[in-house]
KOLSELO-45319 format. One line per 4 residues: number of its first residue (from 1); for each residue z, x, y of N, C-alpha, C, O, CB. Coordinates in steps of 0.2 Angstrom, whole numbers. Atoms other than C-alpha are relative to their C-alpha. Glycine has a CB too. Layout:
NUM> Z/X/Y/Z/X/Y/Z/X/Y/Z/X/Y/Z/X/Y; ... $
END
This chain:
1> 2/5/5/144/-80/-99/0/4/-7/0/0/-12/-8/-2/1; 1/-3/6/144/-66/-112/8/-1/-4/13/0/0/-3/7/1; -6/-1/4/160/-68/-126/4/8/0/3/14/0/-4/-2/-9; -5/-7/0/173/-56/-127/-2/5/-5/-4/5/-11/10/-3/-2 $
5> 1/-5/4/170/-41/-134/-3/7/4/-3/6/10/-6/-2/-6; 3/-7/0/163/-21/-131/-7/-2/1/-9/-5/-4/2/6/-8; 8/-1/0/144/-20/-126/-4/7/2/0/12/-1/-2/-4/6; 5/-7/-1/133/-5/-123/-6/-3/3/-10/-8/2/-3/5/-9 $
9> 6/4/-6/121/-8/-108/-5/6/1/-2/12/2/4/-2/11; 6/-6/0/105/5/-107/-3/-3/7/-5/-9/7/-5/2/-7; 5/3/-5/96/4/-90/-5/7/3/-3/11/7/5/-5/6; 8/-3/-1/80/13/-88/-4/-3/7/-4/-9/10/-4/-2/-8 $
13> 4/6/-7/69/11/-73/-7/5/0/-8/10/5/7/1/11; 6/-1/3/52/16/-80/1/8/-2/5/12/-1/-6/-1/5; -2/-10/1/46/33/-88/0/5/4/0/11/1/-5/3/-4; -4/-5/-4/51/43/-73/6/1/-1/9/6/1/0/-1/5 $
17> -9/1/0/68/40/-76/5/2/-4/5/-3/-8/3/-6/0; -5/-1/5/81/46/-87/6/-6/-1/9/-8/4/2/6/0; -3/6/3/90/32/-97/7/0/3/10/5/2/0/-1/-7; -9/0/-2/109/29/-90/4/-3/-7/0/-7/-9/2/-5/8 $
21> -3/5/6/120/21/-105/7/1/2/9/7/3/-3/2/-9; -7/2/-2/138/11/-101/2/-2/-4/-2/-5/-7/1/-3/5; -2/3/5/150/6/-113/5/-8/4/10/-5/7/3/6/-5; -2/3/-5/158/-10/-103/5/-5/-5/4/-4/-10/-6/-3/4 $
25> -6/4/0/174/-24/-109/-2/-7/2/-1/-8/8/6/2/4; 0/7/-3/171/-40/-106/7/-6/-3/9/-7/-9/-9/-4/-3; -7/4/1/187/-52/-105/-1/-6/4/-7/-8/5/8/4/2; 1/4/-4/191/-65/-92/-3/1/4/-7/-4/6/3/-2/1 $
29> 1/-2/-5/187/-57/-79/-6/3/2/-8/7/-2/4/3/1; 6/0/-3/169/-54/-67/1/11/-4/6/15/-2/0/-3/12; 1/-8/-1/163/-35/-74/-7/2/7/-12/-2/8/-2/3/-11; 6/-3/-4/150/-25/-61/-1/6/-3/4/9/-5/2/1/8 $
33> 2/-5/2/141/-11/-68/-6/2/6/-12/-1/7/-2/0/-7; 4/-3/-5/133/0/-55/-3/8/-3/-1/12/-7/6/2/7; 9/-4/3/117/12/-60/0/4/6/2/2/12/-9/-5/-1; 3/-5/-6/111/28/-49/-5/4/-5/-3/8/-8/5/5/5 $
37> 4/-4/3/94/31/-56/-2/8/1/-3/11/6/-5/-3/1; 1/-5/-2/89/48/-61/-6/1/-3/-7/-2/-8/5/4/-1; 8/-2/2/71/56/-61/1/5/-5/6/9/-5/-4/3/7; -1/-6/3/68/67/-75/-9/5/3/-10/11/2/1/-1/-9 $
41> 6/-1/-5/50/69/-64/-1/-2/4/2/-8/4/-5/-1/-1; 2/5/-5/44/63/-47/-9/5/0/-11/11/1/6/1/9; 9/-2/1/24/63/-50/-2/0/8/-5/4/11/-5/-8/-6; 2/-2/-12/23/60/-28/0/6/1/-5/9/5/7/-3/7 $
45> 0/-6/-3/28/76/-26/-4/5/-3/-6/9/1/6/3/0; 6/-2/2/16/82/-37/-5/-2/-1/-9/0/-5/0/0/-4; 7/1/-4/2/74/-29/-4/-7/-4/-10/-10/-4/-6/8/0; 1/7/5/3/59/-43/2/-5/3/8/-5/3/4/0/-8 $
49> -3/6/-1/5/42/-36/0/-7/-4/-5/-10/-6/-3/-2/6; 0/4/4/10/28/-45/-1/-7/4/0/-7/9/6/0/-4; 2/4/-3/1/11/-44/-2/-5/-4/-4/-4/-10/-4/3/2; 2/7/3/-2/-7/-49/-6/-3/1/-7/-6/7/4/-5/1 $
53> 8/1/-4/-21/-12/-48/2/-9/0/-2/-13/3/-10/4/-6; 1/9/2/-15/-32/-53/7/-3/1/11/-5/-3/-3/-1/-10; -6/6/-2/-2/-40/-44/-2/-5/2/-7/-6/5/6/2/5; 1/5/-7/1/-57/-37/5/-4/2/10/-2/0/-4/-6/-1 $
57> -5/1/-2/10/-67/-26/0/-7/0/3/-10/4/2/3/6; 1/9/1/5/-85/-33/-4/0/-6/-7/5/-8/-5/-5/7; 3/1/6/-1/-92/-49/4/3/-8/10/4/-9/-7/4/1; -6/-1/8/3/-88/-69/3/-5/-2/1/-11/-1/7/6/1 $
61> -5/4/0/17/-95/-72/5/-1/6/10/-5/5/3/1/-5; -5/2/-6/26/-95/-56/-4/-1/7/-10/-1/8/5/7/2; 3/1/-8/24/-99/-37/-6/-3/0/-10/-1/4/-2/6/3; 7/4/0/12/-113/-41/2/-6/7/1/-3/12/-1/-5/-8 $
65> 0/3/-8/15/-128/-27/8/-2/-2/10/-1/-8/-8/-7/3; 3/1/-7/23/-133/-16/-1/7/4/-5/8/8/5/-5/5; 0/-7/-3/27/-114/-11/-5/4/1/-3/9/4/3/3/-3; 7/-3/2/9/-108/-13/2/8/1/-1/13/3/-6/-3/5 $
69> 0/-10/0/17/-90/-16/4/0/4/5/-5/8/-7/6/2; -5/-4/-4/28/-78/-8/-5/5/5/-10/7/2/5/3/-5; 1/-4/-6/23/-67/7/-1/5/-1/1/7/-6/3/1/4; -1/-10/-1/21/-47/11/5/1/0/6/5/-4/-3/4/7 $
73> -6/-6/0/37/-43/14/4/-3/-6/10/0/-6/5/1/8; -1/1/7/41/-53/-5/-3/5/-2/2/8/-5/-2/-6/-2; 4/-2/4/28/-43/-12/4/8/1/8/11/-2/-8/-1/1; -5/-6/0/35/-27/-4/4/1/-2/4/7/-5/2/1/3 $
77> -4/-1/3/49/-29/-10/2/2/-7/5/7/-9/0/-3/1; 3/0/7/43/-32/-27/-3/6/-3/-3/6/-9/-4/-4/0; 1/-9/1/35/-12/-27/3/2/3/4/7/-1/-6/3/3; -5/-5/1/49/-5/-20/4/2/-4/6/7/-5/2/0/1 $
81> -4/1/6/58/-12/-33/0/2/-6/4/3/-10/0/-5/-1; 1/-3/9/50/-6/-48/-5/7/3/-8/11/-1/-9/-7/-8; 1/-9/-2/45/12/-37/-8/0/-3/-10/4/-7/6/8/-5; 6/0/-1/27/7/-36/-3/2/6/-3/-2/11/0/-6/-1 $
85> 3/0/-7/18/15/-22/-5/-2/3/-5/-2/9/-2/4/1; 9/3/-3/1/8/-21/2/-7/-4/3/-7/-10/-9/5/-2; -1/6/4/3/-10/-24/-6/-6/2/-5/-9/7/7/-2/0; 5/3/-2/-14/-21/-25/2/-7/-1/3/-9/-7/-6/1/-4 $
89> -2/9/0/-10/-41/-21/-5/-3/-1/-8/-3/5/4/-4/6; 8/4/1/-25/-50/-28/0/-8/2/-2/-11/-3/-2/1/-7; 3/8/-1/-28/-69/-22/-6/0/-5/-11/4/-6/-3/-2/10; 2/3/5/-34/-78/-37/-2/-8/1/-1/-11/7/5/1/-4 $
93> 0/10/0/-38/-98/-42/7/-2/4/7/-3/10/2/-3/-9; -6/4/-5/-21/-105/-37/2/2/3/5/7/2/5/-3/-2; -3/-2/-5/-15/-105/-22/-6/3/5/-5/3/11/5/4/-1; 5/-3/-4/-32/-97/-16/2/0/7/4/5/10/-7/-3/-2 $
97> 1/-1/-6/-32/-105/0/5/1/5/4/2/11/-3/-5/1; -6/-3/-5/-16/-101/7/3/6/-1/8/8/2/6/-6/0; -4/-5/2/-12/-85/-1/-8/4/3/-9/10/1/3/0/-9; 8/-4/-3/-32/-79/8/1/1/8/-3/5/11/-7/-5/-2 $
101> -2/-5/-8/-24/-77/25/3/7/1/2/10/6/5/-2/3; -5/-7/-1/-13/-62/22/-6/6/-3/-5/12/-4/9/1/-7; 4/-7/0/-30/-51/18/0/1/7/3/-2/12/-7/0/-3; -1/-3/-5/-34/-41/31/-5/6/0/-7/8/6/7/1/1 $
105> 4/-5/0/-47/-27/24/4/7/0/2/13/-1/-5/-2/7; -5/-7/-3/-31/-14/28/5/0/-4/6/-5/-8/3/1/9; -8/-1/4/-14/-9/21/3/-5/4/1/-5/10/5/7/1; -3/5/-5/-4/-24/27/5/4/3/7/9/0/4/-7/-3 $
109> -3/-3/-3/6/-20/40/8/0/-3/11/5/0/-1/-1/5; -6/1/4/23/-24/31/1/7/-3/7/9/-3/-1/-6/-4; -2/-7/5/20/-7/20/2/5/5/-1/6/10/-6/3/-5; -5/-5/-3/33/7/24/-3/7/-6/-4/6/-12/10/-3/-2 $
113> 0/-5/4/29/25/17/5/3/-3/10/4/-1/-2/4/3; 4/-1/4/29/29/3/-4/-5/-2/-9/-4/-5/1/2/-4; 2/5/2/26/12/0/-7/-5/2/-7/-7/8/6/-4/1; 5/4/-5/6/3/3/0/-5/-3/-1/-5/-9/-8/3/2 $
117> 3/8/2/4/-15/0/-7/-1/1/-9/3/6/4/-6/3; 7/0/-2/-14/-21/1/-5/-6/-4/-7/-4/-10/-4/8/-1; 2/5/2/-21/-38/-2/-8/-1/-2/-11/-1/3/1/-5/4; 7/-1/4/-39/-39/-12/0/-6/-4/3/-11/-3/-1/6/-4 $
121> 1/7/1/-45/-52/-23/-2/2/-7/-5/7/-8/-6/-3/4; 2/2/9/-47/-56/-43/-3/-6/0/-1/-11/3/7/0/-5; 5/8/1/-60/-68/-48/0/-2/-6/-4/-2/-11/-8/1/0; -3/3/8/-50/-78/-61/1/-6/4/3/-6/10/7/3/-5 $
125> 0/7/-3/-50/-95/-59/-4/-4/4/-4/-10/6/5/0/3; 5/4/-3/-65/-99/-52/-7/5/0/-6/11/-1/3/-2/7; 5/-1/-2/-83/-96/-50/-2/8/-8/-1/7/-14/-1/2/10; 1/-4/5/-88/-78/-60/6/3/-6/5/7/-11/-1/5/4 $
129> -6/-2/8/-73/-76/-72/-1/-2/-4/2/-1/-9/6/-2/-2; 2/0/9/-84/-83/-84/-4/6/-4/-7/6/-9/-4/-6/-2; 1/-7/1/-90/-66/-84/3/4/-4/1/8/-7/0/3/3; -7/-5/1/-73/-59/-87/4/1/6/1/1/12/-2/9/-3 $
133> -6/-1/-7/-58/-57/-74/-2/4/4/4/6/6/6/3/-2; 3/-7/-7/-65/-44/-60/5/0/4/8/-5/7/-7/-2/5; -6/-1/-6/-53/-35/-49/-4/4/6/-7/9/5/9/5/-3; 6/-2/-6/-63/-32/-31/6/3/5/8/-1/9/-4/-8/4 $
137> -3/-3/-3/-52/-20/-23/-3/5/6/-7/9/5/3/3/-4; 0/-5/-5/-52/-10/-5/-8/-5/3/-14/-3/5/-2/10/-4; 5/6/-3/-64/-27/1/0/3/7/5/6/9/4/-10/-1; 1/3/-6/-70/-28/19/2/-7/3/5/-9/8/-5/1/-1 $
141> -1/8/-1/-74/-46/17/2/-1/-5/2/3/-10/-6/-5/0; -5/2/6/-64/-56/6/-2/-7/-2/2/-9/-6/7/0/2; 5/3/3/-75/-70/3/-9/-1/0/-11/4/3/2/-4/-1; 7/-4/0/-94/-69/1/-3/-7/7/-1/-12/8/-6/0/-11 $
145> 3/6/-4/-105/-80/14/-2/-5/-4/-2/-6/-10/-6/3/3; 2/6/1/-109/-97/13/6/-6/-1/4/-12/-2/-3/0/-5; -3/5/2/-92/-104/11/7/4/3/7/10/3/-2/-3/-8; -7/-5/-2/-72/-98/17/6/-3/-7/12/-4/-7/4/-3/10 $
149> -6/2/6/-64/-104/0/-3/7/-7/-5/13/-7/-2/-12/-4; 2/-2/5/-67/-101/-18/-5/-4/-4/-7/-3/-10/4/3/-3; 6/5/3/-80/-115/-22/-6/0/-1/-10/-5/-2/0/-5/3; 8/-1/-4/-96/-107/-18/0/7/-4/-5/10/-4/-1/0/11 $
153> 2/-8/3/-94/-90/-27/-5/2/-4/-7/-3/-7/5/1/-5; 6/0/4/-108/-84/-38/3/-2/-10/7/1/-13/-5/9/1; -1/0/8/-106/-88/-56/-1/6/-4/2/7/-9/-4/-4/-3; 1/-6/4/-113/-72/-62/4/5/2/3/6/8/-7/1/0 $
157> -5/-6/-2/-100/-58/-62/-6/4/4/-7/3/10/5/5/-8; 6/-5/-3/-117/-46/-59/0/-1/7/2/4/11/-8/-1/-3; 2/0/-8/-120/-53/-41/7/0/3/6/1/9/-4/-8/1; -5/0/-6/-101/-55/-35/2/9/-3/7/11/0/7/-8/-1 $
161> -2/-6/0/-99/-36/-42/-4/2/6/-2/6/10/-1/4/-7; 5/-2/-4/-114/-33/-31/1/-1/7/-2/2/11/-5/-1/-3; -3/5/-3/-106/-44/-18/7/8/5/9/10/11/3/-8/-7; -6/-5/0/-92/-31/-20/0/6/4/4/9/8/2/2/-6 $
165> 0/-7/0/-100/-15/-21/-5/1/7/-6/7/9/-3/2/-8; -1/0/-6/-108/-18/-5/2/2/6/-1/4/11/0/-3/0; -3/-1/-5/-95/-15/5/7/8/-2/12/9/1/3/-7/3; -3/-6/4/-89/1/-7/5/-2/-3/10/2/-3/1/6/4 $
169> -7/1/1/-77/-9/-14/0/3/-9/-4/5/-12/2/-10/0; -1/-2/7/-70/-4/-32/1/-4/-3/6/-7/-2/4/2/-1; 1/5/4/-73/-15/-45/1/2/-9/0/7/-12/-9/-2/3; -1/-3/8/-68/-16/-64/3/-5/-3/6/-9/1/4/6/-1 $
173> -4/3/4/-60/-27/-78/8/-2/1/13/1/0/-1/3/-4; -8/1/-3/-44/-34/-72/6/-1/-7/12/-1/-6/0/-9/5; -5/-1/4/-36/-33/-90/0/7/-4/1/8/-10/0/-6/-4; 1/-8/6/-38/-14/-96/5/0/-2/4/0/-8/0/8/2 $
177> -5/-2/3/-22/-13/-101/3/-5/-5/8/-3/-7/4/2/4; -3/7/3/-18/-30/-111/-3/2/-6/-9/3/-7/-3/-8/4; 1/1/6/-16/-27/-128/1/9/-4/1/11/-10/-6/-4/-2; 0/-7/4/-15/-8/-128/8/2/-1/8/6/-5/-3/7/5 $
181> -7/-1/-1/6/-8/-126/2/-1/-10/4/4/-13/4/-8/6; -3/-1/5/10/-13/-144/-3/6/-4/-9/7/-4/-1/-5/-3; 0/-7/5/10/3/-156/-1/-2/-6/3/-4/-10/7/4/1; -1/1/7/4/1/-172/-1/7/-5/-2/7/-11/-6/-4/-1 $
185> 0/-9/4/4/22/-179/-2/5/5/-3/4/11/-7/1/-6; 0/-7/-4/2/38/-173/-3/4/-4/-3/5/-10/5/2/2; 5/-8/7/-9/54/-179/7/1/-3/13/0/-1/-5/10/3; -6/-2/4/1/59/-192/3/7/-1/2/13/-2/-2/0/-5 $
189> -3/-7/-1/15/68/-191/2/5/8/4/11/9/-5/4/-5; 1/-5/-5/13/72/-173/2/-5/7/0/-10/9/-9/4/0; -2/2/-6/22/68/-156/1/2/5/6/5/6/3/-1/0; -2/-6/-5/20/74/-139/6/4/3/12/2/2/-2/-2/4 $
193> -8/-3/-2/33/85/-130/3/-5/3/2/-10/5/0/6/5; -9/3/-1/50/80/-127/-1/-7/-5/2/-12/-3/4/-3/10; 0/8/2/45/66/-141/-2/-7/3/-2/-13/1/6/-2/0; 6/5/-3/34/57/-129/-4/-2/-4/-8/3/-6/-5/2/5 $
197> 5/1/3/22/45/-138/-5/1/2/-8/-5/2/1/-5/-1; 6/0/-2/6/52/-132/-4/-3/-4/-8/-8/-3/-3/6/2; 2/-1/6/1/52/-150/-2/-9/-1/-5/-10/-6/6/6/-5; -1/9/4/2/31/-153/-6/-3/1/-10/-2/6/5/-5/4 $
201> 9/1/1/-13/24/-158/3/-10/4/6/-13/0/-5/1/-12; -2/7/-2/-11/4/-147/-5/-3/-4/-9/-1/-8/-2/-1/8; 1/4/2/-14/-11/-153/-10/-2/0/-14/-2/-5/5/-5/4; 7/2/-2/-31/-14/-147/-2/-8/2/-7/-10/4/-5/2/-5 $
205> -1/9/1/-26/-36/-148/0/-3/4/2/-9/4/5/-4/-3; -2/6/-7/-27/-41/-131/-7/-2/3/-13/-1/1/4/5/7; 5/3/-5/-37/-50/-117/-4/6/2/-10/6/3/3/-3/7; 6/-6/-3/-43/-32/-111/-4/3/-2/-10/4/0/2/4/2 $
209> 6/-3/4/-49/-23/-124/-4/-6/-2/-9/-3/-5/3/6/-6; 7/3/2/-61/-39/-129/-3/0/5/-9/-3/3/0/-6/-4; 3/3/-7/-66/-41/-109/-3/9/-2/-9/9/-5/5/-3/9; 3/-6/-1/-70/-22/-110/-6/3/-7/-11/6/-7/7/5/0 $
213> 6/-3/6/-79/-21/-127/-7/-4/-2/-12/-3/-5/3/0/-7; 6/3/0/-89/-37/-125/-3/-1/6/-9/-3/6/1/-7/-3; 4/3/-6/-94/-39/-108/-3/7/4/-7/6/9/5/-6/5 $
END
């Protein structure tokens, strides 16, 4: 679909990687550009595992009905794909009741080493998210007595943390990171090694940092 001309393709595959850059022709004819990512680190072998506390496999903007979501070995997929090792699949509001069979309390069995998948629960879209978003990881039970949906939940984040922390689960703000990505300065004058932005002062403009500072 692209018009004739010279392009320059950069493909990167997160900050482990060193950038590849192709210069490519486009004419009539189908071009293929083939990539072989290269590490300039592997944090695993240094006892660092990389991890997504907030995935899902329904809701957002996608996978709303009739499909109610995609499966374990979708989702797997989906952390291999972006060299995610630990990848948390949270059942949320939509789709709740058909995307709340694939818990299980364990790593699903679908996950391949290095790779663990492991379904848990975010409380958005219903009952205590008027608290703020809560992400209830490494659950036992996966939903609280009195009811097998999400219609009966407590309202008060306090009692479904406590709900949580009951069964030693790990509990916290399901948006930390929302709003720290944009960059607006940096101490001055100063950048970490190899020109790594350690130094960048984030935005602060998101859903997370106001869940984290008001609630």
């Amino acid at each position: 679909m692209l018009p004739r001309g010279t392009y320059t393709v950069i493909c990167p595959h997160g900050p482990e990687s060193i950038p590849e850059t192709q210069t490519i022709h486009i004419d009539e004819q189908p071009v293929t550009i083939e990539y072989q990512v290269q590490r300039w680190i592997d944090t695993a072998k240094l006892g660092y595992w990389s991890g997504d506390h907030h995935i899902h496999a329904a809701g957002c903007l996608h996978y709303e009905n009739p499909t109610q979501g995609v499966h374990p070995p979708d989702m797997l997929r989906h952390i291999m794909g972006e060299d995610v090792k630990v990848g948390c699949c949270l059942t949320w509001g939509p789709c709740f009741d058909y995307q709340k069979q694939f818990f299980t309390g364990r790593p699903d069995d679908v996950s391949r080493y290095p790779y663990l998948l492991r379904y848990d629960v975010e409380v958005s879209g219903f009952g205590s998210h008027e608290s703020g978003h809560l992400n209830l990881l490494k659950l036992s039970e996966q939903i609280p007595a009195g009811g097998d949906s999400k219609t009966h939940w407590p309202t008060l984040g306090l009692n479904t943390l406590k709900f949580a922390k009951r069964q030693g689960a790990v509990t916290g703000t399901a948006h930390s990171g929302n709003g720290l990505g944009q960059v607006v300065g940096r101490v001055a004058g100063v950048d970490g090694p190899h020109n790594l932005p350690c130094f960048a002062i984030p935005a602060f403009n998101g859903l997370g940092p106001t869940n984290l500072s008001c609630r």
